[in-house]
C-alpha positions, 0 to 999 in steps of 0.5 A: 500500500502506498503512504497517503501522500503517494496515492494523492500524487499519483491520482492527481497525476493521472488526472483520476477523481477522488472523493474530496477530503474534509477536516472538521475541527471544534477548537476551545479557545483558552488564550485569545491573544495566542488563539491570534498568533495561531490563526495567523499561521495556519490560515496561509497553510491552509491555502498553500495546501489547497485547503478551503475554509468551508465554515468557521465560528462560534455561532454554530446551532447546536441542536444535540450535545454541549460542545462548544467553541469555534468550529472549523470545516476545510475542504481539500482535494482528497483524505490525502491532500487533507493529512499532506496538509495536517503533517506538514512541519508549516502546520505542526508548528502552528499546531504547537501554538494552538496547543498552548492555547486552546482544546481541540477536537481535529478530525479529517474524513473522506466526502462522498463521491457520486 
């Protein structure tokens, strides 16, 4: 089986469809001002990865359950293009700040194709 960073080269390359993949984050802030400095990072990680902020904020209608916080769904070309995204050493610095300032649910998962 090839690592997931392979599979996504070479179905990119060979122009193949895949499902597009998803992270889906519920992010509780602890420190505003660190929460900043951690958004300044990740935001342009996620566009060089080709991410796609779908969702983001505070103000999600929660009609089940007692989660609360910011949620956060990105789209990406494919679960692959997703964990490139999440590993990169430009993302678990900014992850590393996030740590520090917030508890987080972070979760990636495959869309559905037709």
């Amino acid at each position: 089986m090839l690592p997931r960073y392979l599979t996504w080269l070479v179905f990119n390359i060979a122009g193949c469809s895949m499902a597009k993949g998803y992270v889906v984050a519920n992010i509780r802030v602890t420190d505003q001002d660190k929460f900043e400095q951690f958004s300044g990072m990740a935001g342009p990680t996620i566009k060089k990865y080709g991410g796609k902020v779908l969702a983001r904020g505070p103000s999600a209608d929660r009609l089940e359950g007692d989660v609360s916080g910011i949620v956060m769904m990105i789209e990406f070309e494919s679960k692959e293009a997703a964990y490139v995204f999440y590993h990169s050493d430009e993302y678990q610095a900014a992850k590393a700040v996030r740590e520090e300032c917030s508890d987080t649910d972070f979760m990636i998962i495959e869309g559905v194709t037709e």
